[in-house]
TIBA-210652 format. One record per atom (N, C-alpha, C): y, x, z; residue in one letter. Coordinates in steps of 0.02 Angstrom, whole numbers, plus 50000, padded with zeros to 5 digits. Each point is the difference from the previous one (the first is absolute). Last residue first. Example, Ala and Ser with C-alpha at 12.3 -4.5 7.8 and 13.67 -1.06 7.14 Angstrom:
2
498885064250354s 500595004250003s 500554996150037s 497145001549996a 500594995550000a 500605004550000a 
# end
This chain:
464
546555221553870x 499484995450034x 500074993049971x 501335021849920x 499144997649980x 499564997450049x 502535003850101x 499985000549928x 499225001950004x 501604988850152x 499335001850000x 499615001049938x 502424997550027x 499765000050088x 499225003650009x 501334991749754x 500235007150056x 499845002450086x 499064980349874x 499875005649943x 500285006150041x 500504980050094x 499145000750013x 500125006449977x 501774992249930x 500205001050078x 499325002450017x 500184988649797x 500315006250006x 499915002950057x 499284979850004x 499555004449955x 500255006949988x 501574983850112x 499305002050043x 499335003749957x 502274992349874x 499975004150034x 499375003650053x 499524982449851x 500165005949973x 500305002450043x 499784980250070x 499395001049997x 499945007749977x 501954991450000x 499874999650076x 499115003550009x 501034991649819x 500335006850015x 499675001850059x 498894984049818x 500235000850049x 500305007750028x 498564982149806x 500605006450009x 500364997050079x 497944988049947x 500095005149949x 500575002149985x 498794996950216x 500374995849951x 499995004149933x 497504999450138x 500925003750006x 500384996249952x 497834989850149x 500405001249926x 500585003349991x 498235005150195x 500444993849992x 500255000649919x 498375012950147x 499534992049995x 500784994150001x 499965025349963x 499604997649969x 500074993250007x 501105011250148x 500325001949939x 499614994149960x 499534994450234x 500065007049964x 500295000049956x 499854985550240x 500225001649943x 500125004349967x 498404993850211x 500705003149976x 500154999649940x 498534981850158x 499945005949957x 500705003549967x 499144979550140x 499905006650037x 500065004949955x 499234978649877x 500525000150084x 499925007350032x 499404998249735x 499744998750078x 500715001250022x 500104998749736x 499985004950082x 499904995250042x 499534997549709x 500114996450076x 500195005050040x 500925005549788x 499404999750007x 499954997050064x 501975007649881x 499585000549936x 499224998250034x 502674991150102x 499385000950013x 499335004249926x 502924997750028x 499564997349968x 499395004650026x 502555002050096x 499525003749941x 499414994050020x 501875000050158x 500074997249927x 499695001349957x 499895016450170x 500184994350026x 500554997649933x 498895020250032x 499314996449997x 500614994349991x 501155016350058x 499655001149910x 499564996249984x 500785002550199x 500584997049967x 499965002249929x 498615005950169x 500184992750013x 500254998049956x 498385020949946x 500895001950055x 500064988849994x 497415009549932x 500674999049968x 500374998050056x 497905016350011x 500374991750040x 500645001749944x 497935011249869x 500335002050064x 500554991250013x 498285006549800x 499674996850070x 500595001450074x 501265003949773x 499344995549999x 499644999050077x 502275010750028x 499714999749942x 499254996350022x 502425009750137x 499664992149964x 499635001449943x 499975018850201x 500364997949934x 499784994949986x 500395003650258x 499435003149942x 500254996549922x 500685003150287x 500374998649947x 499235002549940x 499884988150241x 499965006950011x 500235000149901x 500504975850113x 499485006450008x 500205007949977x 500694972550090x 500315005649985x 499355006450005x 499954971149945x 499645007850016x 500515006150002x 500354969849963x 500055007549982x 499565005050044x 499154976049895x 500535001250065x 500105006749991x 499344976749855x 499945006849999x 500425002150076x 499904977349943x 499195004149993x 499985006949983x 502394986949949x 499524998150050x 499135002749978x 502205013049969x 499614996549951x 499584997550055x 502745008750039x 499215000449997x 499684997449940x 502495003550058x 499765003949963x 499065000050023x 501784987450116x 499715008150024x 499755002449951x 500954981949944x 500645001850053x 499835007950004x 498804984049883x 500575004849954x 500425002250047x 497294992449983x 500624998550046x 500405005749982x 498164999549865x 500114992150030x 500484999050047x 499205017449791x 500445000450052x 500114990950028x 497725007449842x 500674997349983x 500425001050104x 497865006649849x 500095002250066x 500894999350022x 498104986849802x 500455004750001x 500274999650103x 497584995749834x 500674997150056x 500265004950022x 498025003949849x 500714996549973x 500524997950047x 497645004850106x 500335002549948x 500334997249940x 499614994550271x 499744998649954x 500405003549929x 499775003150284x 500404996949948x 499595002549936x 500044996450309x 499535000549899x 500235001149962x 501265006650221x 499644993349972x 499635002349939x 501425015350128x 499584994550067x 499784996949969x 500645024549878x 499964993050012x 499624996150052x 501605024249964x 499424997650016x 500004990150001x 501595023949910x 499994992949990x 499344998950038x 501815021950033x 499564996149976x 499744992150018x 502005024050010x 499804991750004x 499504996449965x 500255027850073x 500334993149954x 499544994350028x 500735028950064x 499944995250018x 499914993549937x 500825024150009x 499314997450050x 499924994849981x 501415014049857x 499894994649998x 499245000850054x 502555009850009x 499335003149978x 499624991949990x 503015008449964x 499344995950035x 499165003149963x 502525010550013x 499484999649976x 499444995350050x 502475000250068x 499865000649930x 499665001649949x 499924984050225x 499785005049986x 500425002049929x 501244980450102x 499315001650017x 499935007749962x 502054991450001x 499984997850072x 499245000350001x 501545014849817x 499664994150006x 499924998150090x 501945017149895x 499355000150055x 499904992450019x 501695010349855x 499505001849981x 499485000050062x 502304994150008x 499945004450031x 499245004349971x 501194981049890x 500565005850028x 499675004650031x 498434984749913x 500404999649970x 500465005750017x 498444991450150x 499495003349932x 500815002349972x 500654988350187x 499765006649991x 499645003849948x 500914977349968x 500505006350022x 499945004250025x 498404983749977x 500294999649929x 500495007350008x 499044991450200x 499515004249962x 500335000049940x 501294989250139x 499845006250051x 499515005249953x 500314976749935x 500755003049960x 499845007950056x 498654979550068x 499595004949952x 500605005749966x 500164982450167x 500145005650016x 499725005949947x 500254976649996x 500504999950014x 499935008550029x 498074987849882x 500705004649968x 500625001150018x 497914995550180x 500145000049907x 500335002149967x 499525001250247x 500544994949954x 500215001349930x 498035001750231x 500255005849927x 500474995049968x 499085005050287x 500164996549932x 500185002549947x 499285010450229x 499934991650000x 500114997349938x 499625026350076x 500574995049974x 499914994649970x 498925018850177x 499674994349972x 500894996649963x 498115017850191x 500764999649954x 499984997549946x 498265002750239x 500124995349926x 500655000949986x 498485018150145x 500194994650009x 500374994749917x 498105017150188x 500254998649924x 500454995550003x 498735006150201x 500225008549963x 500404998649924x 499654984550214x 500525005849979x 500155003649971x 498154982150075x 500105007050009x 500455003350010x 499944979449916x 499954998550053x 499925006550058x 501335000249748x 499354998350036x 499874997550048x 502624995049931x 499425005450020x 499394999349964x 502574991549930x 499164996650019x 499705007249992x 502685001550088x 499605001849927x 499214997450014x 502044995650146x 499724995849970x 499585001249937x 501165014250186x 500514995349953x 499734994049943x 498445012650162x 500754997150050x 500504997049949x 498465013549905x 499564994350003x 500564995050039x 500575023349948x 500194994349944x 499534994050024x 499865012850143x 500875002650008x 500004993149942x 498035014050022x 500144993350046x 500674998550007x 499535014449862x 499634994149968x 499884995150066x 500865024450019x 500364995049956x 499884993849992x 498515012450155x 500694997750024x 500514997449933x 497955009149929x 499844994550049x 500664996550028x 499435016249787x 500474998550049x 499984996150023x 498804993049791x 500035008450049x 500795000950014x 498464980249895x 500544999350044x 499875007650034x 499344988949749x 499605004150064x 500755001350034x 500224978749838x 499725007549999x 499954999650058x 500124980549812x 499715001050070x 499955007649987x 501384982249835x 499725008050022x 499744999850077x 501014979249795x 500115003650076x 499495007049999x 501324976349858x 499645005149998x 500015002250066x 500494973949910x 500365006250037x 499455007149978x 499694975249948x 499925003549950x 500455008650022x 500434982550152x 499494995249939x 500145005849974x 500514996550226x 499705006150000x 499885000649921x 501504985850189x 499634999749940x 499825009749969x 500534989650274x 500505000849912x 499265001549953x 499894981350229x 500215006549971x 499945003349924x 499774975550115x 500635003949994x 499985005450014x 498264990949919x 500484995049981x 500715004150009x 497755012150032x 500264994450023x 500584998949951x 498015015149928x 500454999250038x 500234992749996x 498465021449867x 499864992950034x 500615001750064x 499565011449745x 500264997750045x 500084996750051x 498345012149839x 500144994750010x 500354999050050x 499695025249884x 499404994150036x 500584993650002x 498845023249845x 500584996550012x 499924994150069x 499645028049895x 499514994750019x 500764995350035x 499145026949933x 500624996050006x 499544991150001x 499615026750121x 499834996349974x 500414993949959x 499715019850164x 500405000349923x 499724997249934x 498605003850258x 500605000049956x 500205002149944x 497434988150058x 500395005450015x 500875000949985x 498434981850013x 499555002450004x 500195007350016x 501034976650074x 499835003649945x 499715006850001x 500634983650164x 499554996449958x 499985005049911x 500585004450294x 500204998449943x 499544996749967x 499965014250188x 499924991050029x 500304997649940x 499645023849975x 500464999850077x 500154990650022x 498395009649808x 499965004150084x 500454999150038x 500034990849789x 499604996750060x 499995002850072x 502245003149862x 499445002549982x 499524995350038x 502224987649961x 499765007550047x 499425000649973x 501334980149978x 499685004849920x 500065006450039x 500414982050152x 499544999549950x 499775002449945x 501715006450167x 499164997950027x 499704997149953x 502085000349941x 499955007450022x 499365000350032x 500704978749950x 499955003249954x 499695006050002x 500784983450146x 499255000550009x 500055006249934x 501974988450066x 499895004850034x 499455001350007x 500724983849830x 500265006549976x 499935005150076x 498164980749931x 500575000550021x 500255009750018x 497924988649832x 500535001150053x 500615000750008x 497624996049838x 500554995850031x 500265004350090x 498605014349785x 499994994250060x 500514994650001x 499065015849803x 500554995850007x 499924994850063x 498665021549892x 499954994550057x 500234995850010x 499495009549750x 500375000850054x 499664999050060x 499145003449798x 500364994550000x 500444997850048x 498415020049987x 500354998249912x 500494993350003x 499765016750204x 499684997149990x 500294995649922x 501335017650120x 499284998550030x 499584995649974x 502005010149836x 500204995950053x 499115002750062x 501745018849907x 499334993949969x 499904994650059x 502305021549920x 499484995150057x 499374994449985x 501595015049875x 499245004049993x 499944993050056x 502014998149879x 499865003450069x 499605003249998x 500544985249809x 500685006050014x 499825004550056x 498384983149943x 499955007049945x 500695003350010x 499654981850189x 499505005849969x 499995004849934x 501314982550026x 500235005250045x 499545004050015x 499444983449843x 500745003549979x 500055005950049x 498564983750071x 499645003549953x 500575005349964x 500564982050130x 500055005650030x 499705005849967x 500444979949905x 500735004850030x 499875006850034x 497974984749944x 500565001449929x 500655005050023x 498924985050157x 499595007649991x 500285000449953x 501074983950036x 499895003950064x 499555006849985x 500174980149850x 500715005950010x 499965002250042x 498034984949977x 500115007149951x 500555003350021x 499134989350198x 500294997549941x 499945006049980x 498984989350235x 500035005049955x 500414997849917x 499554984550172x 499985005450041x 500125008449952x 500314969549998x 499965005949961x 499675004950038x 499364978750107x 500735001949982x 499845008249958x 498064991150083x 500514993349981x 500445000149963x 499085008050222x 499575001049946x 500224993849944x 500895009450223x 500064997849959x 499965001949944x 498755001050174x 500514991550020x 500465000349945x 498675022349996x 499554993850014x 500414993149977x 500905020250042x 499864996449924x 499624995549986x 500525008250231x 500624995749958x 499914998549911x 498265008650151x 500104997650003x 500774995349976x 499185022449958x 499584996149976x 500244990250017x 501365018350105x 500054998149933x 499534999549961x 499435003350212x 500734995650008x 500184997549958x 498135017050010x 499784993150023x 500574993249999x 500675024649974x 499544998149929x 499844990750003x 501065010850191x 500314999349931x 499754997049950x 499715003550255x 499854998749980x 500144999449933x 501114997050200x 499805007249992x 499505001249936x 502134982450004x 499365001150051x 499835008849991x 501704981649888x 499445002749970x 499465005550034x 501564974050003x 500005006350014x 499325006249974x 499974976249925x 500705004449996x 500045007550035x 498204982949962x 500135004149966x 500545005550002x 499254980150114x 499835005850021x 499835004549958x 501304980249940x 500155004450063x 499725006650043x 499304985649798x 500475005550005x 500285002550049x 498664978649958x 499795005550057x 500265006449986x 500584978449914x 500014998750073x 499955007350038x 500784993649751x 499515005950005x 500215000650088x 500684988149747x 500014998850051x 499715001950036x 501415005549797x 499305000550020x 500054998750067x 501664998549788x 500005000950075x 499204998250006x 501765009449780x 499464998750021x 499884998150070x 501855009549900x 500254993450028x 499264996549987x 500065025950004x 500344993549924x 500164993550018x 498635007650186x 499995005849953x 500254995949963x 499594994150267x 500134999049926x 500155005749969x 498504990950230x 500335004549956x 500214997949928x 499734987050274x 500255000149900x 500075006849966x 499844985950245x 499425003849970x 499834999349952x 502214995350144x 499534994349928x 499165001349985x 501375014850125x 500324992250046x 499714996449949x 499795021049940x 499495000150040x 500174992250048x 500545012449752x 500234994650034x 499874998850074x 499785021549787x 499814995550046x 500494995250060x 499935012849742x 500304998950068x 499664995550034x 499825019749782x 499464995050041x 500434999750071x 501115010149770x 499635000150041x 499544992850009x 500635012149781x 499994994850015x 499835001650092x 499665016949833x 500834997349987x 500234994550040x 498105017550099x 500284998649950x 500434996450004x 500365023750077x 499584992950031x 499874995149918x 499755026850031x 500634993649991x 499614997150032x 499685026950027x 499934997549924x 500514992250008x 498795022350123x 500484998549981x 499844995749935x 498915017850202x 499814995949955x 500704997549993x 499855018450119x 499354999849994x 499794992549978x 501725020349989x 499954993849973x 499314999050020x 501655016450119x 499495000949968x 499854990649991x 502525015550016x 499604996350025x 499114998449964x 502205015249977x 499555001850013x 499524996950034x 502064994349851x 499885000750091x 499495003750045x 499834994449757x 500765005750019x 499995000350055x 498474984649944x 499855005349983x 500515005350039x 500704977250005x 499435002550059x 499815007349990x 501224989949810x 500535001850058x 499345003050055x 499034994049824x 500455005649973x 500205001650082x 499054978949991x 499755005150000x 499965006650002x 501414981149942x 500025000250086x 499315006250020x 500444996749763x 500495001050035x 500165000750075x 498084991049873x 500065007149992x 500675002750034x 499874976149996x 499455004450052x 499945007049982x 501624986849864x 500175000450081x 499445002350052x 499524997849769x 500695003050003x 500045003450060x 498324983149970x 499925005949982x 500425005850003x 500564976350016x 499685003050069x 499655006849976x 502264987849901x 499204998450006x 499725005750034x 502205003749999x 500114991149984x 499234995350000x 500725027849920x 500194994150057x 500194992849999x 498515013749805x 500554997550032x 500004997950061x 498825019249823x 499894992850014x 500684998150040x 499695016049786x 500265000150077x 499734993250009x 500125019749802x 499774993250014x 499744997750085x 501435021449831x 499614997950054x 499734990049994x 500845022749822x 500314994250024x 499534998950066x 499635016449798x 500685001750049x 500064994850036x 498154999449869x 500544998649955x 500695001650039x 497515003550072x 500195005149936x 500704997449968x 499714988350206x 499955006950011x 500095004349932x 499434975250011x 500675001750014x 500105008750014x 497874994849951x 500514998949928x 500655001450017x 498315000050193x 499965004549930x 500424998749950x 500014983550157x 500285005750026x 500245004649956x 498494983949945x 500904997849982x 500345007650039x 497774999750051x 500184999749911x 500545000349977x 499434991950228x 499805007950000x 500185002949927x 499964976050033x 500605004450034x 499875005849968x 498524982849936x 500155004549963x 500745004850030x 498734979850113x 499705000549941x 500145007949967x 501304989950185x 499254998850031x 499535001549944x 502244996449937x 500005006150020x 499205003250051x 500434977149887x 499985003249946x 499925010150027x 500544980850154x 499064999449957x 500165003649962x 501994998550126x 499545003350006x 499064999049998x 502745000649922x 499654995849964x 499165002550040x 502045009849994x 500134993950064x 499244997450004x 501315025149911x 499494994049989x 499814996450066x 502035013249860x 499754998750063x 499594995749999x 500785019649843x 499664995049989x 499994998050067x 501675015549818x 499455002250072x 499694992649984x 500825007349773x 500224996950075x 499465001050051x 499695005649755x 500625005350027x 500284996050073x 498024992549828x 500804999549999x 500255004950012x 497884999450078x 500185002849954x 500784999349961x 499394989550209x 500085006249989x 499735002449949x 500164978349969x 500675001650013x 499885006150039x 498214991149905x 500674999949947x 500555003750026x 498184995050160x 499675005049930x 500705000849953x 500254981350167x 500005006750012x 499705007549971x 499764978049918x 500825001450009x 500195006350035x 497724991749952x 500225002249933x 500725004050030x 498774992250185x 499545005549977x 500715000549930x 500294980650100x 500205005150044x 499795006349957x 499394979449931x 500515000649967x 500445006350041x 497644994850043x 499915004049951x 500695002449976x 499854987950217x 499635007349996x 500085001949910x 501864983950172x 499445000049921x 499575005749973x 502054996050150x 499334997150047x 499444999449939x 502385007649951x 499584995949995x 499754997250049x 501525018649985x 499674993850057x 499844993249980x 501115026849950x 499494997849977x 499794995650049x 501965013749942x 499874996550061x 499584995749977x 501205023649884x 499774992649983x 499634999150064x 502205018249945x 499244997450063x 499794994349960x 501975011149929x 499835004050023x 499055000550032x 501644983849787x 499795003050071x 499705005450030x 501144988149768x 499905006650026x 500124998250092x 498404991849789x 500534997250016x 500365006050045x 497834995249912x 500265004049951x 500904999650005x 497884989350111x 500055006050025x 500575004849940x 500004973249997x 500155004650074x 500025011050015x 499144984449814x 500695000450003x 500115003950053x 497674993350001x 500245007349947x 500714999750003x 499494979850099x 499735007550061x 500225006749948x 500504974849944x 499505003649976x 500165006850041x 501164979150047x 499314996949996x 499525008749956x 502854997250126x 499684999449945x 499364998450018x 502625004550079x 499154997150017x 499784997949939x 502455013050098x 499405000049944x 499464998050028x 502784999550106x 499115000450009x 499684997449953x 502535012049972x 499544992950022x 499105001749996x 502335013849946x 499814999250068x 499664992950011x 500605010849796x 500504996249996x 499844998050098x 498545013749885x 500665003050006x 500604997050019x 497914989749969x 499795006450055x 500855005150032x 499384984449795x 500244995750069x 500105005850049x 499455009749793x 500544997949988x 500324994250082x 497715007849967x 500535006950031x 500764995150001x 498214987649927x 499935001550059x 500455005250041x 499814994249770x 500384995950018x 499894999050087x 499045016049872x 500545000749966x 500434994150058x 497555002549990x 500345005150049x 500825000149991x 498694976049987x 499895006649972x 500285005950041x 499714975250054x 499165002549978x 500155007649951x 501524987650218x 500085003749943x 499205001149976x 502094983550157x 499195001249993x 499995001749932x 501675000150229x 499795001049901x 499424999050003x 501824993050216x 499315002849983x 500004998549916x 502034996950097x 499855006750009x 499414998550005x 500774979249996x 500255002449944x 499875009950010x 499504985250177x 499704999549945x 499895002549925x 500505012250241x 500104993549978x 499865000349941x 499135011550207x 499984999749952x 500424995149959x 498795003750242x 500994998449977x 500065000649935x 497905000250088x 500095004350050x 501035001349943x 498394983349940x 500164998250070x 500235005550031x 499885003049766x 500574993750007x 499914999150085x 498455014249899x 500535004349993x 500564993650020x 497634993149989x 500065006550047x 500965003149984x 499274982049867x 500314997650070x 499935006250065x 499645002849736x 500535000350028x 500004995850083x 497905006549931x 500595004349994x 500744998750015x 498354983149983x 500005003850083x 500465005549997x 499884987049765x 500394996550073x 499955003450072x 498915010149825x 500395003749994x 500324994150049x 497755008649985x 500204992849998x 500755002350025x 498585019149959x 499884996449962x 500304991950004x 501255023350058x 499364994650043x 499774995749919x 501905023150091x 499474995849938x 499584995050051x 502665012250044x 499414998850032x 499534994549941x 502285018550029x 499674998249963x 499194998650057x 502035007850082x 500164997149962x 499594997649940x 500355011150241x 499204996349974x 500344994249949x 500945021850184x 500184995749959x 499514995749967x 500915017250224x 499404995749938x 500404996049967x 501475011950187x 499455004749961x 499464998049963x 501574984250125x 500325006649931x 499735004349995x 498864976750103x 500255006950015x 500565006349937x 498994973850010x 500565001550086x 500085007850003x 498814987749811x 500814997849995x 500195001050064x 497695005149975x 500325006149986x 500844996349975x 498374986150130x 500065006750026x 500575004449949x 499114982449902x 500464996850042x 500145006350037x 498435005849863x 500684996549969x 500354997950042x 497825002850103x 500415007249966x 500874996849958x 498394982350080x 500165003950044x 500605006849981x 498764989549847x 500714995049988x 500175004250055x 498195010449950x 500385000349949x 500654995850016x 497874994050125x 500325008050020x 500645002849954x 499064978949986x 500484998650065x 500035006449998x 499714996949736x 499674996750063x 500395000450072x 500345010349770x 500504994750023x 499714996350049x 499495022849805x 499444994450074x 500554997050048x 500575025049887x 499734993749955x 499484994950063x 502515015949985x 499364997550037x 499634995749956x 501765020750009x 499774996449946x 499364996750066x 502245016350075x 499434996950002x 499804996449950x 501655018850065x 499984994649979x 499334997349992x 501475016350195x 499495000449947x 500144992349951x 502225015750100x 499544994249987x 499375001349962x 502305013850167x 499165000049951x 499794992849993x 502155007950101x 499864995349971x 499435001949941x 500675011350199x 499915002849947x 499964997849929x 500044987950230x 500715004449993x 500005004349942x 498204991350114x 500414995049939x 500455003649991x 497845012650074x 500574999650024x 500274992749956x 497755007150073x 500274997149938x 500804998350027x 498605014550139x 499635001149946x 500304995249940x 500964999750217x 499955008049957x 499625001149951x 500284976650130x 500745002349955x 499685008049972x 498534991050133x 499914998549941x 500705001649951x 498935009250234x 500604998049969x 500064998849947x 497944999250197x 500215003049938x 500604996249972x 
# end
């Protein structure tokens, strides 16, 4: 596809961008959009305004052209004079004149308001922010819809880009019989050391070797590699979280509430999320489900890539592509199509400028809500202790682990969504093993995030 025909430059069309959230996806984007004459991202909010301006100063910015404005008056007035506006209050932002607000917090409730504001505003919405869209997408949808505007996820994160490589298979007339990522982090093995490392974690592990290859035998293969390594993460919230996304844009569900998330290598794939009946591990196709990268040192990185296992009809085509290196079955009948990586905001300006010029978001423009993210606890916990985010990278809570389940309204005895439970206050002990309900947490006492999903209940499943 000829990207010149759908955004010509030559028409000198420009979208303009408002970003709020100066983190690596936000500085990513900024730096990205001083290389194209079709973006612009002259206004970016954060709450710690030194990251602000160093998001706009490392991607060439000079000093004296960043403003910093707490009104609308003296924000336009820079705006006009051609300098970058950073500011600390998000409401500026949406009253400014962009086309798109670029929502990337990473902040579920400060996600939920900004994007509530700003399609009602009158701006489309790209939401980055995906705890908050794991909560109330389907909603935001709804709003962006009664207000003329769209709310788009982005190339650059893996939701984007798996519906997308989806889309494309579709059109092809190819059959999905599962699709989804790896996760973010692989698993390399050493086998001259007998070293798997994860994160610059190293595990010392004599008998991986007869792990590696993966035999006739599957299930028995990848019992055993979780076995050795038992230890190392294997499952993360953002993994199901993302994909949970691509489920309410798709209809696809995952197999099982928490995944399988094997450890493999990228030519076992296509054999491993095959139905059972054909030496698989899942239960039936069109399924989505994530697995663990396992590879050597010196082959390519798979970290957080997406992919699609389809049905191989036309025997002679598909041997044609196996000869050029497409990962088979062992069969033949399925095989693995797969784009290895997501570069954040250096490609997200693909989704800003289609919602925008061409009016065509990069996920669904009515999402349904299958699907949500739920909370189950591994530990005791005691009432008043708060379900505080303990690792800020992945957005977890240690002793809770996610559930992708079947979608039901957050109310009293029903599973509260992850990211409604997470930072809320205990109102009573929960057992180890137990899901998190409405009831057994203290609601805040004002929350958007919390108010949109009550809304969202109200119009989904109205008198239950």
């Amino acid at each position: 596809m000829n990207f010149d025909h759908f955004f010509p430059v030559s028409k000198k069309q420009k979208v303009t961008a408002g970003l709020v959230g100066a983190g690596q996806f936000g500085a990513s984007l900024i730096n990205q959009a001083t290389l194209m004459p079709m973006l612009d991202v002259p206004f970016l909010c954060d709450l710690n305004i030194e990251l602000a301006k160093k998001a706009f100063s490392d991607a060439g910015v000079a000093e004296e052209d960043i403003f910093y404005a707490d009104n609308k008056k003296a924000a336009l007035s820079a705006f006009e004079l051609g300098k970058k506006v950073i500011t600390d209050d998000y409401r500026l932002v949406c009253e400014l004149p962009a086309d798109i607000i670029v929502e990337a917090t990473g902040q579920p409730e400060a996600a939920a308001s900004i994007a509530y504001l700003a399609l009602t505003s009158g701006y489309h919405v790209a939401m980055v922010t995906k705890e908050a869209d794991s909560v109330v997408g389907p909603y935001l949808s709804r709003i962006a819809s009664q207000n003329g505007k769209f709310i788009t996820p982005v190339d650059g994160d893996q939701p984007s880009l798996l519906i997308g490589l989806m889309s494309w298979a579709g059109l092809l007339g190819l059959d999905i019989l599962a699709a989804g990522k790896s996760s973010e982090y692989d698993f390399i093995y050493y086998p001259e050391r007998d070293i798997v490392s994860w994160r610059g974690h190293e595990k010392h592990l004599p008998d991986f070797k007869d792990a590696w290859a993966m035999g006739d035998d599957i299930q028995a293969k990848l019992e055993m590699r979780a076995r050795l390594l038992d230890g190392f993460p294997q499952r993360t919230v953002p993994d199901l979280c993302e994909m949970g996304i691509v489920c309410n844009h798709t209809g696809l569900l995952p197999d099982v509430a928490d995944f399988h998330a094997p450890h493999a290598r990228v030519g076992e794939v296509a054999d491993i999320f095959s139905p059972r009946s054909r030496g698989g591990i899942v239960a039936s196709s069109g399924r989505v489900d994530v697995f663990n990268c396992l590879r050597r040192a010196d082959e390519q990185s798979f970290a957080g890539g997406v992919y699609v296992v389809v049905d191989c009809k036309g025997e002679e085509s598909w041997k044609i592509l196996k000869e050029k290196g497409i990962p088979m079955h062992k069969d033949g009948r399925s095989a693995l199509l797969y784009n290895p990586s997501h570069l954040l905001g250096v490609e997200a300006p693909i989704s800003l400028l289609s919602t925008v010029l061409l009016e065509k978001p990069s996920g669904a423009i009515t999402l349904e809500h299958h699907v949500d993210l739920h909370a189950c606890t591994t530990k005791a916990w005691k009432k008043g202790q708060h379900l505080r985010i303990t690792d800020q990278h992945h957005h977890e809570v240690d002793g809770l682990k996610p559930l992708l389940q079947a979608a039901s309204p957050a109310r009293s005895d029903k599973p509260l969504p992850y990211y409604m439970a997470a930072g809320q206050m205990l109102a009573c002990d929960v057992p180890a093993g137990t899901i998190i309900t409405r009831e057994m947490i203290t609601p805040p006492a004002e929350s958007q995030l919390f108010s949109l999903r009550d809304a969202m209940d109200a119009w989904l499943y109205p008198g239950t």
